[in-house]
Phi, psi and omega in degrees: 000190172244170194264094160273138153222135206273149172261163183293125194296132160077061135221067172345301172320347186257340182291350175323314173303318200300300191276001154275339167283328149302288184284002161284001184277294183322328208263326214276307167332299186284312153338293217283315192288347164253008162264347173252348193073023196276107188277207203259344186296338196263034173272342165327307195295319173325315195267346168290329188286315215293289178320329145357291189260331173274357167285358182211060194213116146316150166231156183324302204281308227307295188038303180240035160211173187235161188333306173274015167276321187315000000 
């Protein structure tokens, strides 16, 4: 299942995995819809398949399952 875990409050510093994993969603987003040339009205839908595939991508801790297996 999944796990929430909360970070310690008014410590920025601890969010960091959260906001490189944002901006790799984002950079991911942007990429698909300006490589296709796709206009912006569709970026939700972008960013659910994007969260889509990265939910089922090994990752480094993972290594040999993926996130929505986990």
């Amino acid at each position: 299942g999944i796990e929430h875990e909360v970070t310690i409050p008014y410590a920025p510093q601890h969010n960091g995995l959260v906001k490189r994993r944002n901006k790799t969603l984002l950079d991911m987003v942007r990429c698909m819809l300006k490589g296709k040339g796709i206009p912006n009205c569709y970026w939700r839908k972008a960013v659910s398949t994007v969260a889509y595939v990265l939910n089922r991508c090994p990752t480094r801790r993972m290594r040999t399952i993926t996130l929505e297996e986990a």
